[in-house]
N, C-alpha and C positions, 0 to 999 in steps of 0.2 A: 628241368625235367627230372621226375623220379625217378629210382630202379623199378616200379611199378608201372609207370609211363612206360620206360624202354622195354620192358618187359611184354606190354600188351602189343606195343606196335610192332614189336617183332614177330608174333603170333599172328598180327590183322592180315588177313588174306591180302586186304587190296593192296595193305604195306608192301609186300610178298612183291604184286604184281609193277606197281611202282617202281623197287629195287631191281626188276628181271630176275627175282629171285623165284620167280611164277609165271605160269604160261597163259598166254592173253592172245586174243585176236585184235592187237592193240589199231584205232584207228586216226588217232592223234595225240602228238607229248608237244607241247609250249614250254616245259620247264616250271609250270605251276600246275597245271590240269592233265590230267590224262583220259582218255576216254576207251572204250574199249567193250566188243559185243560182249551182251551175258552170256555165261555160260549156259541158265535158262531162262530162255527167252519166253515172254509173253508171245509173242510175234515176232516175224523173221524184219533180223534188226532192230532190235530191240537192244538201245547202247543204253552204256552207264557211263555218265562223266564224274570224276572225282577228282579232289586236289591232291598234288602230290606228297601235302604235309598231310600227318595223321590228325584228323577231329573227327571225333565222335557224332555230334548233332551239329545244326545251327548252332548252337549257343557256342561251340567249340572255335567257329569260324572265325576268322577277323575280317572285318567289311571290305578289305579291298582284294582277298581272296574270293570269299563269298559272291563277287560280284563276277570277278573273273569266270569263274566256275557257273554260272546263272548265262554269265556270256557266251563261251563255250558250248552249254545246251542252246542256246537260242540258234546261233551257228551250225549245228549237228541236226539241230530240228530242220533249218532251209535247206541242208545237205541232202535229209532223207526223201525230202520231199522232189528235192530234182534229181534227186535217182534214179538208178533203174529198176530201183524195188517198186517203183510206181504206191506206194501208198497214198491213200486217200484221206489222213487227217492224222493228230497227235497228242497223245497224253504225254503232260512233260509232269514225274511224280516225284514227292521226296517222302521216303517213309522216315521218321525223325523220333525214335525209341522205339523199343520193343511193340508197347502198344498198338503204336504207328506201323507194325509190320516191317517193321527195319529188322532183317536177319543179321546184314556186315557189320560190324560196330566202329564204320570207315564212313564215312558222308559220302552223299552220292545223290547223282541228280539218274532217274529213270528215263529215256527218251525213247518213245513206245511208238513207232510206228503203227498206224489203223489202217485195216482193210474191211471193208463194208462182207460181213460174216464171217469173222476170224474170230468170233465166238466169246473172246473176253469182256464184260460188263463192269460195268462201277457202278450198283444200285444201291443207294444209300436207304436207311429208314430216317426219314425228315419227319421232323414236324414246328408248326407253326410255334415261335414263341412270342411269348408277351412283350409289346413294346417298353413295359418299364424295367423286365427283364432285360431286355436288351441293352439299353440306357445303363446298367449296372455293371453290364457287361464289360462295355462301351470303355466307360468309366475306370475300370481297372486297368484298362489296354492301355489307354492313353498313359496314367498315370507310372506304369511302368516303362513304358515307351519312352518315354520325356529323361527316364533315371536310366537310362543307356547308354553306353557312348557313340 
């Protein structure tokens, strides 16, 4: 690790909350994930699960954290649901760069309880594309896919 690494991650908020060096409404720690409500919420109950090691995006992950942490959401998601929040469905979201509306620069999975007129939308603008386009597409993924470990 760098004095540039150590440097960031002592600055990353969720670093912060990980160490108790920051204040969380923490709702579960395994030792590798932590999860913990947002500060703001889309929706009441509205968690964020993150690994307790600092990475940035996916790519940052190692697969058997990664999975952990995907597990953990899956587990938080059947949690909310037998609640007594009583929600009625779930967006499980990763924003993954800036781009992607990722503000933390801490990976994190969003697990978004829905109530039927709690007002928040996901409308995307779609559109159709070309099947040979997509084939190209296709095509790329794969070939990177295969070069991973």
């Amino acid at each position: 690790m760098t004095d540039d690494e150590t440097a960031s991650e002592h600055e990353c908020t969720f670093c912060a909350i990980v160490a108790g060096r920051a204040e969380a409404s923490l709702v579960h720690d395994d030792g590798t994930a932590v999860v913990f409500m947002d500060l703001n919420p889309v929706t009441r109950g509205h968690l964020l699960v993150a690994p307790r090691m600092h990475a940035v995006g996916l790519e940052d992950l190692d697969a058997t954290t990664s999975a952990h942490v995907w597990s953990v959401g899956h587990a938080m998601a059947r949690a909310l649901r037998r609640s007594s929040l009583a929600c009625e469905g779930i967006n499980v979201l990763v924003c993954d760069g800036e781009v992607a509306f990722q503000t933390v620069p801490h990976f994190h999975l969003h697990v978004i309880p829905r109530y039927a007129g709690d007002g928040w939308t996901i409308v995307p603008e779609t559109q159709e594309r070309d099947r040979s386009l997509l084939d190209v597409d296709a095509r790329a993924i794969r070939e990177a896919f295969a070069s991973t470990d």
